[in-house]
C-alpha positions, -999 to +999 in steps of 0.1 A: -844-779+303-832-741+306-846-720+333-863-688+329-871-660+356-905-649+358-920-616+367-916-624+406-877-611+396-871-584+428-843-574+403-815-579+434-784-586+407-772-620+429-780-644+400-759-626+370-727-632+388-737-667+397-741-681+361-709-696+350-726-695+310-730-659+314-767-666+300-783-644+329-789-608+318-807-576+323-838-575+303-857-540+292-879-551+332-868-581+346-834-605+342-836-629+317-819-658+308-808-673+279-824-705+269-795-715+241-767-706+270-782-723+299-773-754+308-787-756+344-752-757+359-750-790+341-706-794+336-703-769+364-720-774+399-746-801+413-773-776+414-782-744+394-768-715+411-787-689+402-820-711+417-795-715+447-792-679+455-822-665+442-845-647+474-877-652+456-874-685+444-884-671+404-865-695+383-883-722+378-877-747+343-885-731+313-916-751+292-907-740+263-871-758+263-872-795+276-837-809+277-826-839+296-792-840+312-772-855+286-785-827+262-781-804+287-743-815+286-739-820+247-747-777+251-722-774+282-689-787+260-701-771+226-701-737+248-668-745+266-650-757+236-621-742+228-634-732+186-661-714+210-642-695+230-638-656+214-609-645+197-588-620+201 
């Protein structure tokens, strides 16, 4: 599954940085992330980082995109593939 913030979101900018998708962003009130960019850390870390450093505990699994892991890791190396990557 992808994560989502809810409206708890104190706004405190520690979970941008933390995403190594770069699927976390500043929405018109609240972050937001990505559901098609998210992979839960999945290829990356053990654990989700953003849920790791987030005060308020306001990421919890978004309902709307149920993924298992190896999904979750088909999406990590389609986004890290090199024909992904931007060009100059």
């Amino acid at each position: 599954m992808a994560l989502m913030i809810t409206d708890e979101c104190i706004n405190c900018d520690v979970c941008e940085p933390e995403c190594p998708n770069e699927a976390i962003f500043l929405g018109p009130e609240i972050y937001q992330i990505d559901p098609h960019k998210c992979t839960e850390c999945v290829g990356h870390f053990d654990e989700p980082q953003c849920v790791q450093v987030c005060p308020v505990a306001c990421i919890p699994k978004h309902p709307g995109f149920a993924e298992d892991r190896e999904t979750l890791m088909q999406k990590y190396l389609r986004l890290t593939s090199p024909s992904s990557a931007p060009r100059p």
